[in-house]
Backbone as a chain_set.jsonl record, in Angstrom:
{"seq": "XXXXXXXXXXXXXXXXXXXXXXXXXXXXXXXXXXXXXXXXXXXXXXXXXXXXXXXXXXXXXXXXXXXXXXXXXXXXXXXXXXXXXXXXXXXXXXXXXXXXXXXXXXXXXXXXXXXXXXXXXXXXXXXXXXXXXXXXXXXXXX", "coords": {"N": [[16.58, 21.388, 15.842], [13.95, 22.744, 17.71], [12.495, 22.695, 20.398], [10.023, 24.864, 20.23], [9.394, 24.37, 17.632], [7.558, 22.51, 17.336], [5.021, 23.136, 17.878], [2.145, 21.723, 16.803], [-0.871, 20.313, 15.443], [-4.065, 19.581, 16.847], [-6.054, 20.375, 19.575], [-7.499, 19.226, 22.5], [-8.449, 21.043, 24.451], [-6.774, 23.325, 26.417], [-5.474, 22.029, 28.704], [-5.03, 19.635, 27.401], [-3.017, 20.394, 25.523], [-1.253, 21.795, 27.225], [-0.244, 19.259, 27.853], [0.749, 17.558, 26.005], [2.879, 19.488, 25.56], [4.394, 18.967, 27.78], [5.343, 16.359, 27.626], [6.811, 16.628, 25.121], [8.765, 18.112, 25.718], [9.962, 16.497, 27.473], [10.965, 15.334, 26.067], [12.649, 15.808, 24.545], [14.973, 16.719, 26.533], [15.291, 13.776, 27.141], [16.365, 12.859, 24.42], [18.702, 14.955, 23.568], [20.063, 13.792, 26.258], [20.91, 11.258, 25.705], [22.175, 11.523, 23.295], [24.482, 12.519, 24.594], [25.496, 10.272, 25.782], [26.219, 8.87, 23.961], [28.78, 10.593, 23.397], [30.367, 9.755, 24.997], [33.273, 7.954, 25.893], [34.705, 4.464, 25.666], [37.046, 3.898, 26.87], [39.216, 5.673, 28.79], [41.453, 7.784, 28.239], [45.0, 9.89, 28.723], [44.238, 12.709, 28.465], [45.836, 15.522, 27.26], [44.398, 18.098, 26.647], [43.21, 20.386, 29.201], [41.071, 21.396, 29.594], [39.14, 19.914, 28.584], [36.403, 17.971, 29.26], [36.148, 14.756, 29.732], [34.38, 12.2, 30.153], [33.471, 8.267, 31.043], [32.199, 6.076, 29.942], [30.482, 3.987, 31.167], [28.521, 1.361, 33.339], [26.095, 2.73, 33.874], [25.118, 4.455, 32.02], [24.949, 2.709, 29.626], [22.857, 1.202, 30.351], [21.206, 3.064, 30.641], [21.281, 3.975, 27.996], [19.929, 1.35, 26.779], [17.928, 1.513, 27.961], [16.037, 3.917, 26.796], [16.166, 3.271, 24.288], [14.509, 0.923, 24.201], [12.063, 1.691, 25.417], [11.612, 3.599, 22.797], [11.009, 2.034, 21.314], [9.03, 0.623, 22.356], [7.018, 3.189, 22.716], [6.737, 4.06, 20.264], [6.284, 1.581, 18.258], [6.396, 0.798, 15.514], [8.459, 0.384, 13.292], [9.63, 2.49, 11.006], [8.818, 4.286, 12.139], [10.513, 4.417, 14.065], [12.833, 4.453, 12.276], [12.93, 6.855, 11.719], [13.069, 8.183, 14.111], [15.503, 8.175, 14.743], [17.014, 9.235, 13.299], [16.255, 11.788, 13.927], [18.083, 11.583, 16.048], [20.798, 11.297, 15.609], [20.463, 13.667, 14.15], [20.475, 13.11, 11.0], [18.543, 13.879, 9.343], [16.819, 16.849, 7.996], [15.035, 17.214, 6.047], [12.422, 16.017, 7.362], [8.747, 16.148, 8.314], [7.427, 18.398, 10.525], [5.105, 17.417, 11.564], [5.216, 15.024, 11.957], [7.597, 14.517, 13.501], [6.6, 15.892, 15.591], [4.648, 13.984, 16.485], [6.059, 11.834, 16.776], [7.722, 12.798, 18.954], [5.291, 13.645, 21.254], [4.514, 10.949, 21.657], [6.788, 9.815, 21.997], [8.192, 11.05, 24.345], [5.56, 10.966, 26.4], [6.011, 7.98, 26.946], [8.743, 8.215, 27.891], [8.255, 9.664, 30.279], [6.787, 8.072, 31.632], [8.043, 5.577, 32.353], [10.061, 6.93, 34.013], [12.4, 8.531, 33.13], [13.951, 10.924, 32.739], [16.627, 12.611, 32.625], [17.688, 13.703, 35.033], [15.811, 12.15, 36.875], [16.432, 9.604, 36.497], [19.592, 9.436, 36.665], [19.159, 10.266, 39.421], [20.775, 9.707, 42.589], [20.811, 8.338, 45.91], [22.725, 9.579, 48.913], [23.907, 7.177, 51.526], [23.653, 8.218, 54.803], [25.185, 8.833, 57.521], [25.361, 6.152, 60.156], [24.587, 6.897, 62.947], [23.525, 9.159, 62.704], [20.43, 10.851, 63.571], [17.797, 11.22, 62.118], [15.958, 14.61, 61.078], [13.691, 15.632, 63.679], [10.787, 17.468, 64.332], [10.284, 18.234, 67.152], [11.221, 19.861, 69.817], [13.663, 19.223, 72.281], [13.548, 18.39, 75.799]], "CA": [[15.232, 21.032, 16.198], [13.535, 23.476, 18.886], [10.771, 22.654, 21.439], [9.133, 25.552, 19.984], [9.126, 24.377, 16.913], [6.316, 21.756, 17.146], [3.588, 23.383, 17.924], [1.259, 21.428, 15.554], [-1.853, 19.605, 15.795], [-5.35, 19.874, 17.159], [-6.003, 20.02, 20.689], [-9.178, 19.177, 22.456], [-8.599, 21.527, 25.841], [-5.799, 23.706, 26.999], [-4.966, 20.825, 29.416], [-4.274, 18.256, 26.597], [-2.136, 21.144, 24.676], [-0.089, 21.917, 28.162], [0.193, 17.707, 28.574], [1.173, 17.269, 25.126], [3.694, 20.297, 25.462], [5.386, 18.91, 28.65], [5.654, 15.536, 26.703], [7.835, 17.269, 24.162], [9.858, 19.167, 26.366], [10.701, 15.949, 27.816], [11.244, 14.11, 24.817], [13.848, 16.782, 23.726], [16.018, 16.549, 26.699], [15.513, 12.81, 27.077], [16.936, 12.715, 23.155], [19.71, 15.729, 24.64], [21.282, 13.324, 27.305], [20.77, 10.242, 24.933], [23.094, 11.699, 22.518], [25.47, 13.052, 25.477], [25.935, 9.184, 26.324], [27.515, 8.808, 22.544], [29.668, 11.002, 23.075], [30.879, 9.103, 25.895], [34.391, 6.947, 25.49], [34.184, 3.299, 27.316], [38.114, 4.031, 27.745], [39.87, 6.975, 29.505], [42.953, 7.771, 27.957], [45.585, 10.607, 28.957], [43.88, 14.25, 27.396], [46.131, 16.739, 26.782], [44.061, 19.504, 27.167], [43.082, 20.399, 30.837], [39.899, 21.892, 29.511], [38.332, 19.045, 27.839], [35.691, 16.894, 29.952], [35.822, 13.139, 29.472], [33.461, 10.938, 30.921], [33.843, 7.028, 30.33], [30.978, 4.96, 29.26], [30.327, 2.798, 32.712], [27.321, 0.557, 33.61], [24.622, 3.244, 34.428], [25.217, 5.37, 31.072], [24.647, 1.543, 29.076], [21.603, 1.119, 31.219], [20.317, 4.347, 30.054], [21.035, 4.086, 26.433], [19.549, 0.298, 26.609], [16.385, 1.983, 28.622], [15.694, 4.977, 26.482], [15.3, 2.529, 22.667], [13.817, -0.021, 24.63], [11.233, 2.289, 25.485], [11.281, 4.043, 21.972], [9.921, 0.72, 20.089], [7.652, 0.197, 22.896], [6.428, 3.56, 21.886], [6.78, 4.015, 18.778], [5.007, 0.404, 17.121], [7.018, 0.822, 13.975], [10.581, -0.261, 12.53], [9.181, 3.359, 9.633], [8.956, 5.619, 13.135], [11.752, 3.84, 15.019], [14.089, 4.667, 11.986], [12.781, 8.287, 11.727], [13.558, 8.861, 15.48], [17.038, 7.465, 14.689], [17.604, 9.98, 12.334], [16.742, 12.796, 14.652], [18.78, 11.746, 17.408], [21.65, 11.644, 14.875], [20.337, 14.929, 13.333], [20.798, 13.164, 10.126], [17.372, 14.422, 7.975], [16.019, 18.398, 8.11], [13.444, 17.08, 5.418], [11.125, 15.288, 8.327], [7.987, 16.875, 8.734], [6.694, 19.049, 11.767], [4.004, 16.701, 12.217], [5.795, 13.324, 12.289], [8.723, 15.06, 14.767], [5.545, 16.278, 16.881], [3.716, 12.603, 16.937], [7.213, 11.037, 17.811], [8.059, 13.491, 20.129], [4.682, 13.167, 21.827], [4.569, 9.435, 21.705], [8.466, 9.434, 22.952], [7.865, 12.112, 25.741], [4.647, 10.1, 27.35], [6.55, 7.089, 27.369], [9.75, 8.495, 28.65], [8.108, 10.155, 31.496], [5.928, 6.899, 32.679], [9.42, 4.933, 32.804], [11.189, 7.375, 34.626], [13.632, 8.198, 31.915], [14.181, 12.279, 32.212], [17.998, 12.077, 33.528], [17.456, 14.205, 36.655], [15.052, 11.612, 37.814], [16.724, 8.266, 36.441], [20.66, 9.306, 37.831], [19.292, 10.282, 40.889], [20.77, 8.84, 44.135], [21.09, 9.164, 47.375], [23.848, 8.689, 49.841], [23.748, 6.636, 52.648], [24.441, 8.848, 55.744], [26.243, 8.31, 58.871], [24.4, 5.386, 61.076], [24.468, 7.521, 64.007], [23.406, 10.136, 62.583], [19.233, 10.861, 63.361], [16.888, 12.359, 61.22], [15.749, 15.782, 62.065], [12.444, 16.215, 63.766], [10.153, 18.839, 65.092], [9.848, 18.225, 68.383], [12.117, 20.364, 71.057], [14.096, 18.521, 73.089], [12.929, 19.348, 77.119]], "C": [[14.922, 21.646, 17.557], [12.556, 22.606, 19.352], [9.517, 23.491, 20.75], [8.797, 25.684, 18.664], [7.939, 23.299, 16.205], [5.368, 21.858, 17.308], [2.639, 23.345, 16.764], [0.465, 20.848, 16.06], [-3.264, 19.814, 15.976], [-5.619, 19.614, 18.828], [-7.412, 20.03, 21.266], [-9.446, 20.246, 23.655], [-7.152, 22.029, 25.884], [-5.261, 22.365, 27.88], [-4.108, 19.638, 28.979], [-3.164, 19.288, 26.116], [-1.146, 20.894, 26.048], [0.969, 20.419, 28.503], [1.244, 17.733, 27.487], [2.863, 17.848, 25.366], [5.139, 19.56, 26.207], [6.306, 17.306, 28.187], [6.981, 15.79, 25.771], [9.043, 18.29, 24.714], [10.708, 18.052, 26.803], [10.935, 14.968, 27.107], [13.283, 14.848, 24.042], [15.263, 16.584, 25.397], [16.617, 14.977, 27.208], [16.985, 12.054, 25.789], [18.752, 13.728, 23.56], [20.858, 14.538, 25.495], [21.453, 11.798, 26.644], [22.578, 10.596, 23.891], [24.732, 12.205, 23.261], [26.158, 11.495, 25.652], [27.124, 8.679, 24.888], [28.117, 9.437, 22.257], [30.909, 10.607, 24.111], [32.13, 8.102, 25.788], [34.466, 5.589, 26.431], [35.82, 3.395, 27.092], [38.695, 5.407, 27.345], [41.003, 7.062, 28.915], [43.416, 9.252, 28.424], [44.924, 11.791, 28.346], [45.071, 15.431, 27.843], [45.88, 17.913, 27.085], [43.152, 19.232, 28.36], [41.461, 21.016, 30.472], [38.412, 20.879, 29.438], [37.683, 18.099, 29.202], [35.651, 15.74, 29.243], [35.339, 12.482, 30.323], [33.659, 9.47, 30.335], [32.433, 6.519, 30.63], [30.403, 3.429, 30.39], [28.401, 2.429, 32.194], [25.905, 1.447, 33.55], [24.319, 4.282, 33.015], [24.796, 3.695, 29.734], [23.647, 1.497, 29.551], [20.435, 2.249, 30.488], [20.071, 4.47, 28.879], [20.124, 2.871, 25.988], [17.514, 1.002, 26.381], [15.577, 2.42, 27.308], [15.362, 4.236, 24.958], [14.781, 1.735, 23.467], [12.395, 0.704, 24.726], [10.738, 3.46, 24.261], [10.616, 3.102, 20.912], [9.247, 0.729, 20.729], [7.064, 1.492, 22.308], [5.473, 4.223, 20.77], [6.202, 3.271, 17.736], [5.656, 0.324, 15.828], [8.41, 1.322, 13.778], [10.26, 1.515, 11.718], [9.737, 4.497, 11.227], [10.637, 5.657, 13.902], [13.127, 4.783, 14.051], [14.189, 6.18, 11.095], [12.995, 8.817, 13.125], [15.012, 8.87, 15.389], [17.83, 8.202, 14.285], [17.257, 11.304, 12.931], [17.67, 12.82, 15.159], [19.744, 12.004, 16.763], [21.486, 13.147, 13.955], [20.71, 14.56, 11.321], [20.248, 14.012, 8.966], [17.217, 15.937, 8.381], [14.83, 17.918, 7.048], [12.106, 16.603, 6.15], [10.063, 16.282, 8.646], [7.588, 17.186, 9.913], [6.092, 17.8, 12.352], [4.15, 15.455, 12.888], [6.587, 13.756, 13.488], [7.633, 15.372, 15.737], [4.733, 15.368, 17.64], [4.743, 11.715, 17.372], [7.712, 11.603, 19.059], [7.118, 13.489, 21.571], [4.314, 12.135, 22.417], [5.832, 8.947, 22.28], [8.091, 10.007, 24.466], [7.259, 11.098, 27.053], [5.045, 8.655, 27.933], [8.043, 7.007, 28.227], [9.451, 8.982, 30.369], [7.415, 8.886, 32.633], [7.196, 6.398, 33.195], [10.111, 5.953, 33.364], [12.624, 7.921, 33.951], [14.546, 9.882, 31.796], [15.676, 11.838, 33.104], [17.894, 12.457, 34.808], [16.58, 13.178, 37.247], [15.74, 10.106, 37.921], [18.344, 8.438, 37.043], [20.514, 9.663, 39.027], [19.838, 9.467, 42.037], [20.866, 8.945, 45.323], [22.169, 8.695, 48.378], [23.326, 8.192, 51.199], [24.568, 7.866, 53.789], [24.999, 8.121, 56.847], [24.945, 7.06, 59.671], [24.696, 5.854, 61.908], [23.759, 8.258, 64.084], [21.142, 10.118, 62.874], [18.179, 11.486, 62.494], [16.366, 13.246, 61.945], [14.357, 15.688, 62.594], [12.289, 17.245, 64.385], [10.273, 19.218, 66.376], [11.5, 18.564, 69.232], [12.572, 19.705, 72.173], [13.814, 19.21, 74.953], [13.946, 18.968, 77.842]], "O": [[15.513, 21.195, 18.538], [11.883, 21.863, 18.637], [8.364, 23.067, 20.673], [8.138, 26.64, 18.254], [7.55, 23.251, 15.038], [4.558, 20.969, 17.045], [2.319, 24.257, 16.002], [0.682, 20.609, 17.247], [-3.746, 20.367, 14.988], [-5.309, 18.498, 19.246], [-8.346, 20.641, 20.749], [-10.636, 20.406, 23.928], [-6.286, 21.277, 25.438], [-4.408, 21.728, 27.263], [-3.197, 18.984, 29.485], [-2.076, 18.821, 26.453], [-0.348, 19.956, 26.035], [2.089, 20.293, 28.996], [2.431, 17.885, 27.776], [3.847, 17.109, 25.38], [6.289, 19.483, 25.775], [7.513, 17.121, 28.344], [8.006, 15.11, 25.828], [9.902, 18.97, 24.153], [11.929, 18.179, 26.713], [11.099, 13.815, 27.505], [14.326, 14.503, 23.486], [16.427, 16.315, 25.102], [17.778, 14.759, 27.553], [17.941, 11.302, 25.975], [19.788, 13.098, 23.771], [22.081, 14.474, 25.366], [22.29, 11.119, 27.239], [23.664, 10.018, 23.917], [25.81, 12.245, 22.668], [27.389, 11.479, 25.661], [28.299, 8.314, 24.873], [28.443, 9.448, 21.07], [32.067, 11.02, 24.057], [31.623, 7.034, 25.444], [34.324, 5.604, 27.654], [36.018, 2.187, 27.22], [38.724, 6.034, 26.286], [41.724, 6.104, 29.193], [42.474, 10.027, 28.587], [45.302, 11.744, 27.176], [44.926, 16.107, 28.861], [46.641, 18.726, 27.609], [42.5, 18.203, 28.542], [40.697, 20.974, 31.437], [37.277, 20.969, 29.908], [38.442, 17.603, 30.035], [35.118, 15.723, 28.134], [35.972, 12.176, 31.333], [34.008, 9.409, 29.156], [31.79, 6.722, 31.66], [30.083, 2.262, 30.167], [27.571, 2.845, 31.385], [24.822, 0.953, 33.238], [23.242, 4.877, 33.013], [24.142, 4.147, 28.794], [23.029, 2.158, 28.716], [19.297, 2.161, 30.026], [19.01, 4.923, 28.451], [19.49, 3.059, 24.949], [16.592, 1.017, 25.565], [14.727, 1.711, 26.77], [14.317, 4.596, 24.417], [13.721, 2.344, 23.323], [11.527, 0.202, 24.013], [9.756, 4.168, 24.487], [9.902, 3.391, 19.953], [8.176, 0.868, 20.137], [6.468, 1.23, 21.264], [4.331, 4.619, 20.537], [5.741, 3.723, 16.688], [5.143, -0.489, 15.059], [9.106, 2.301, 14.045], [11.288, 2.052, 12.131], [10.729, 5.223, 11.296], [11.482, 6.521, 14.137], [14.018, 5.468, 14.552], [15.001, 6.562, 10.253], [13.098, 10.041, 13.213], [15.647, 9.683, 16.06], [19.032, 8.197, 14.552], [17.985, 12.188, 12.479], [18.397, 13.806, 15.041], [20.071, 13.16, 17.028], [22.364, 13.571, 13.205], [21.071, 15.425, 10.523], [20.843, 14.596, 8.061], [17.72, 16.087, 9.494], [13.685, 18.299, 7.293], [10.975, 16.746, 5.685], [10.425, 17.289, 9.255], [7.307, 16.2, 10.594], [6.47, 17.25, 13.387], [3.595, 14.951, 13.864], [6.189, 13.308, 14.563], [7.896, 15.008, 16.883], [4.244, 15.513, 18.761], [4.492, 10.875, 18.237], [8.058, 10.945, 20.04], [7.627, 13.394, 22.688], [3.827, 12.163, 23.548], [5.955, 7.9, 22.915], [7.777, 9.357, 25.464], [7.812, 10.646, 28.056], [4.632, 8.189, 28.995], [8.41, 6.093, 28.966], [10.152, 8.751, 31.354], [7.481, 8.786, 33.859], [7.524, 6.686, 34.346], [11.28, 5.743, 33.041], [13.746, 7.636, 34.37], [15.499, 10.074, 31.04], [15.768, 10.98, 33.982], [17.995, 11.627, 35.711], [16.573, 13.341, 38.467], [15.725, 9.447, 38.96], [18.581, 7.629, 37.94], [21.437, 9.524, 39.83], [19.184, 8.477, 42.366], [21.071, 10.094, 45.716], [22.404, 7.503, 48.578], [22.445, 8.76, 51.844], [25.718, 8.286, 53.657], [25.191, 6.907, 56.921], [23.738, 7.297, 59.622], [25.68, 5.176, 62.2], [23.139, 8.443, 65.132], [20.568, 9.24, 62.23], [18.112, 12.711, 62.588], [16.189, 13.1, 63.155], [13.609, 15.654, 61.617], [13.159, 17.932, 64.921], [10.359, 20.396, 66.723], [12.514, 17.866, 69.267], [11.783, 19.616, 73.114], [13.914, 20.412, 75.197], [14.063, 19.368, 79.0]]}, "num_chains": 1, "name": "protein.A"}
């Protein structure tokens, strides 16, 4: 399932098309780091190979998977859509039509982006720096 494969619909203004678009861009890697979290193990065991990345399944990766359906029924409005999104994220169907993948994707997107939900914005954090330390300003010391 591409980004560039939903371009469907009717648009009333370049403006709504570009909104819609960015909607669906961020519906796709919302769905992307969604499915990254199930691949996640909640325990670490010994690996073998030195190549392999394992991440474990902590508090803020639960948080996120909670977030991200919580905010797909809100929405979504329907158990029919809910368990046609379900079946993207799992990639189970290829029979789903364009149009439906383009009105969930739109309808996911707009709601992912109000909540804060794209990962770059929701793991963000920031470290506490040094308490000594000052913030920089402009002004030249005389």
């Amino acid at each position: 399932m591409k980004n560039e494969d939903l371009e469907v619909g009717v648009f009333e203004s370049h403006s709504a098309y570009e909104e819609q678009r960015r909607w669906r861009g961020i519906f796709h890697v919302v769905v992307a780091a969604y499915r990254d979290v199930f691949s996640c193990s909640p325990v670490i065991a010994s690996n073998p190979d030195e190549t392999a990345k394992s991440r474990r399944l902590g508090p803020s990766l639960i948080e996120y998977k909670v977030d991200v359906l919580r905010q797909t029924r809100r929405a979504l409005k329907s158990d029919d859509l809910f368990e046609v999104w379900r079946r993207l994220v799992e990639e189970e169907d290829e029979s789903i039509s364009k149009a439906v993948i383009a009105k969930i994707a739109t309808a996911c997107g707009k709601a992912y982006e109000k909540s804060g939900l794209e990962p770059i914005q929701y793991f963000r954090f920031f470290r506490k720096g040094r308490p000594d330390r000052r913030p920089i300003t402009n002004e030249v010391a005389a």
